[in-house]
TORROVO-541831 format. One record per residue (C-alpha): residue number from 0; residue in one letter; x, y, z. Coordinates in nm, 3 decimals. Layout:
N
+-----+--------+---------+---------+---------+
| num | residu |    east |   north |      up |
+-----+--------+---------+---------+---------+
| NUM |      A |       X |       Y |       Z |
...
+-----+--------+---------+---------+---------+
! end
This chain:
149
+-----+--------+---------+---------+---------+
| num | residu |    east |   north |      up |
+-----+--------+---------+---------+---------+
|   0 |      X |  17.050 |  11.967 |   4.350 |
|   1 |      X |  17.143 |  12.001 |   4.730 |
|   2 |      X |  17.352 |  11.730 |   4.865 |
|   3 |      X |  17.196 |  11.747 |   5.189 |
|   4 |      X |  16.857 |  11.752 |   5.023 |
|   5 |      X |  16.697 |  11.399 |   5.110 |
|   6 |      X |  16.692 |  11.181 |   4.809 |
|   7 |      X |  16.349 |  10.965 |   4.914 |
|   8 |      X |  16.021 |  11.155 |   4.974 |
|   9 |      X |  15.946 |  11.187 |   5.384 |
|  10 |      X |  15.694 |  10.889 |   5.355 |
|  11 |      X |  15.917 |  10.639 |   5.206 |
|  12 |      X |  16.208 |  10.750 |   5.451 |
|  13 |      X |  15.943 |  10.651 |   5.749 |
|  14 |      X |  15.833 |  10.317 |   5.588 |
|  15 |      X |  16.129 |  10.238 |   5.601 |
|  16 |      X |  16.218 |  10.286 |   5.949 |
|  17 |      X |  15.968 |  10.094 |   6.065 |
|  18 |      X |  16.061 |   9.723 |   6.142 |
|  19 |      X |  15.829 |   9.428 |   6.093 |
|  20 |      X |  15.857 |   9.156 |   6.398 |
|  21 |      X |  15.776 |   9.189 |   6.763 |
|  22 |      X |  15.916 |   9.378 |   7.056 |
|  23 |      X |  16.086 |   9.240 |   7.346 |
|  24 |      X |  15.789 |   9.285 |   7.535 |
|  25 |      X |  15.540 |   9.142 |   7.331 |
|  26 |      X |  15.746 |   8.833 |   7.368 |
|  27 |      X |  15.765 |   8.851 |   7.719 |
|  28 |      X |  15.403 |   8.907 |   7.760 |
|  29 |      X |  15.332 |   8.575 |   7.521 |
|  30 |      X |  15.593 |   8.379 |   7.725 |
|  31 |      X |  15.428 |   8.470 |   8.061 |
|  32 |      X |  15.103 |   8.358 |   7.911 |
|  33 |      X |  15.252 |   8.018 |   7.810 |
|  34 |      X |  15.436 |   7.961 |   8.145 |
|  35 |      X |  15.073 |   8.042 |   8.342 |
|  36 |      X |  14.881 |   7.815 |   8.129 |
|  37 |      X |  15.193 |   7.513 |   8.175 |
|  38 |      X |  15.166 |   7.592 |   8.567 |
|  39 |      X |  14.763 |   7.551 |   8.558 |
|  40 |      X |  14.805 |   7.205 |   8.357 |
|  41 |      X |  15.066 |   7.106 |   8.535 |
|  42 |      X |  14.869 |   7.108 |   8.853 |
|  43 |      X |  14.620 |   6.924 |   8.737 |
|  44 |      X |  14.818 |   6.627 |   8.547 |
|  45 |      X |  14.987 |   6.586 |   8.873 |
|  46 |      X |  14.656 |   6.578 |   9.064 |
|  47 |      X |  14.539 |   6.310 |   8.826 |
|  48 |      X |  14.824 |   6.131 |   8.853 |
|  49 |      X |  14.811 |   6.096 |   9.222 |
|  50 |      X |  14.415 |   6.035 |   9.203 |
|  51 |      X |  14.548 |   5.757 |   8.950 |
|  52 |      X |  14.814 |   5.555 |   9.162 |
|  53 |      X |  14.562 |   5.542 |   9.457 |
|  54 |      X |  14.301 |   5.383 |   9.254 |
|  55 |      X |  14.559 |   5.165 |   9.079 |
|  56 |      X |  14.647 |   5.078 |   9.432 |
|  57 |      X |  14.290 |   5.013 |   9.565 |
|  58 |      X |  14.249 |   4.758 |   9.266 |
|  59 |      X |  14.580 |   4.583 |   9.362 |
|  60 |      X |  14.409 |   4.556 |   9.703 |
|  61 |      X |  14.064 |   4.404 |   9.524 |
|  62 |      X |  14.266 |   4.164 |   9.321 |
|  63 |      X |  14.470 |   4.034 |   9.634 |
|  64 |      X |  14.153 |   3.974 |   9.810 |
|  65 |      X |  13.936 |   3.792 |   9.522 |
|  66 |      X |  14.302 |   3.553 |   9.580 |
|  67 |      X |  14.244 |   3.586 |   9.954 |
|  68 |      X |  13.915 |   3.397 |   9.886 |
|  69 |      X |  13.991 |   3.147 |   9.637 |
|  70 |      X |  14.326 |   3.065 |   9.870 |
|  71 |      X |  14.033 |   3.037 |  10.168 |
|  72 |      X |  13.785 |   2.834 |   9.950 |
|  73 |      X |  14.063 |   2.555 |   9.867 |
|  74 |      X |  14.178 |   2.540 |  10.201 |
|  75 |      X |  13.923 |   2.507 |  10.413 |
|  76 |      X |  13.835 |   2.843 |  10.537 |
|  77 |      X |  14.167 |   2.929 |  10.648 |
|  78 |      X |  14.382 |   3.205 |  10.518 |
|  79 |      X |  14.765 |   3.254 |  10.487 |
|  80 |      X |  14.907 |   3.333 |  10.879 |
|  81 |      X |  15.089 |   3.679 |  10.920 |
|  82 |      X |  15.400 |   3.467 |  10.892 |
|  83 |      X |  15.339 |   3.282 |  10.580 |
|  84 |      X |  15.186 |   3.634 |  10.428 |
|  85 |      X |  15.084 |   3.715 |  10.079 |
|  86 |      X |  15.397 |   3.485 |   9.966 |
|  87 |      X |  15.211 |   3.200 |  10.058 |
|  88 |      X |  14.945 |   3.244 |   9.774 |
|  89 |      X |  15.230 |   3.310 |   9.490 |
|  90 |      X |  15.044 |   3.022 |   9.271 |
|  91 |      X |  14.748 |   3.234 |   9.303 |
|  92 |      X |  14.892 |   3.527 |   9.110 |
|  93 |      X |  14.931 |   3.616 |   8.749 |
|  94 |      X |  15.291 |   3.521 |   8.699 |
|  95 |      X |  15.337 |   3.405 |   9.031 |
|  96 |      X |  15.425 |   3.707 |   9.174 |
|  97 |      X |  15.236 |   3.890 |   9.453 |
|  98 |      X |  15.136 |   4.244 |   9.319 |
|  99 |      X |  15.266 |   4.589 |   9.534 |
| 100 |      X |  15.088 |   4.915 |   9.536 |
| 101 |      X |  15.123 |   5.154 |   9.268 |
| 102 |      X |  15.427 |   5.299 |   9.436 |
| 103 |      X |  15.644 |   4.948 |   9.428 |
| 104 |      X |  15.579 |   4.874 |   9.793 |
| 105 |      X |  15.472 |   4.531 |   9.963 |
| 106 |      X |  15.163 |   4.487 |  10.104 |
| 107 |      X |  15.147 |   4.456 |  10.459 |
| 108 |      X |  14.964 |   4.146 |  10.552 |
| 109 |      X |  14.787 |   4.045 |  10.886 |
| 110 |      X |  14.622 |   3.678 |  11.003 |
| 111 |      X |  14.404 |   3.758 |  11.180 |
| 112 |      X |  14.294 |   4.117 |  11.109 |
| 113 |      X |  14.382 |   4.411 |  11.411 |
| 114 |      X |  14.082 |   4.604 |  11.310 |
| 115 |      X |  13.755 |   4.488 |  11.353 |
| 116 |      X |  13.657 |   4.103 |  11.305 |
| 117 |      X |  13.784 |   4.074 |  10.995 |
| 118 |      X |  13.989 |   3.742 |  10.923 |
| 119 |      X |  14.302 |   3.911 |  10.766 |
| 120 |      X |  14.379 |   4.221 |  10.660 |
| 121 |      X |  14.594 |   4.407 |  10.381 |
| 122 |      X |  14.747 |   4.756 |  10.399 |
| 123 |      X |  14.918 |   4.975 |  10.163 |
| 124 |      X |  15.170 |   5.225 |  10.318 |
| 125 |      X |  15.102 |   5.504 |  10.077 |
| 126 |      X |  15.372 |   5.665 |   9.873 |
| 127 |      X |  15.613 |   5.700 |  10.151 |
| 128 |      X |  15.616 |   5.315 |  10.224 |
| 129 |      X |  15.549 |   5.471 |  10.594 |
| 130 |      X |  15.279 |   5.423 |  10.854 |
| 131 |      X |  15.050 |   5.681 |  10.895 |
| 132 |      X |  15.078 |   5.987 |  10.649 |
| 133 |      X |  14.829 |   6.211 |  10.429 |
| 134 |      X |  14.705 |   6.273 |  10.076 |
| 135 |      X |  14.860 |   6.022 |   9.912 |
| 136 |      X |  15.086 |   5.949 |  10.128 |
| 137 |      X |  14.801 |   5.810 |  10.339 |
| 138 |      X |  14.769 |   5.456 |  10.420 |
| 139 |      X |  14.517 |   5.255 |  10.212 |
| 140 |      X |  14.312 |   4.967 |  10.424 |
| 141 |      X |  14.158 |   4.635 |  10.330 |
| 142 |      X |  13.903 |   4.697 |  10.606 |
| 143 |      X |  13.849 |   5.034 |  10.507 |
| 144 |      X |  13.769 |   4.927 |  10.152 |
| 145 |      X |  13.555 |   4.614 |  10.276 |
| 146 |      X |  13.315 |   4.827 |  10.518 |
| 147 |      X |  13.287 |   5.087 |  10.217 |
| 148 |      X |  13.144 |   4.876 |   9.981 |
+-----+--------+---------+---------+---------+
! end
């Protein structure tokens, strides 16, 4: 027999070559594939999110004025001044404490209202806690909310 002679039939020599497992760019392909989908989900959670804290916000707003009216009802039709502000109806609140946006800002607070005829008004300054702004960084308005609905 020929030492140099292979040993194993051709067949079983290539069966054996061949490695089970993926290649480096089948992984790479998969990985891309699971960073697109993240990024597309991503979006969207963070869309919701913001869609969330503004409606959590608007309801704040809804629950300070149902206290704006009982405040008004047990004291004769007038409401806290701009001075006083929201502070002035602490009793009012579920645990005493007056509620702030979904962003952990104060409301702003206005006896008499600036817009309109409206007898007070309440303002949230968006997520930047600034006037003005856009998106969610927009200011929500009592007024806004009351000629809405």
């Amino acid at each position: 027999m020929n030492p140099l002679a292979p040993t194993l039939p051709l067949a079983r020599r290539l069966r054996r070559r061949v490695r089970s497992g993926f290649s480096l760019v089948e992984i790479m392909v998969v990985i891309a594939i699971i960073g697109l989908l993240m990024t597309v989900v991503g979006v969207n959670v963070v869309a919701r999110y913001i869609d969330a804290q503004i409606a959590a916000t608007k309801i704040q707003m809804g629950q300070v004025q149902q206290e704006l009216e009982i405040y008004s009802t047990k004291h004769k039709g007038k409401y806290p001044s701009t001075s006083e502000g929201l502070a002035a109806m602490k009793k009012y609140f579920p645990n005493e404490e007056v509620p702030q946006d979904a962003w952990g800002n104060d409301f702003e607070y206005f006896s008499p209202g600036t817009h309109g005829d409206h007898p007070w008004e309440v303002i949230s300054m968006g997520s930047d806690g600034k006037e003005g702004g856009s998106d969610n960084a927009a200011d929500i308005d009592s007024w806004d909310m009351k000629d809405k609905s």
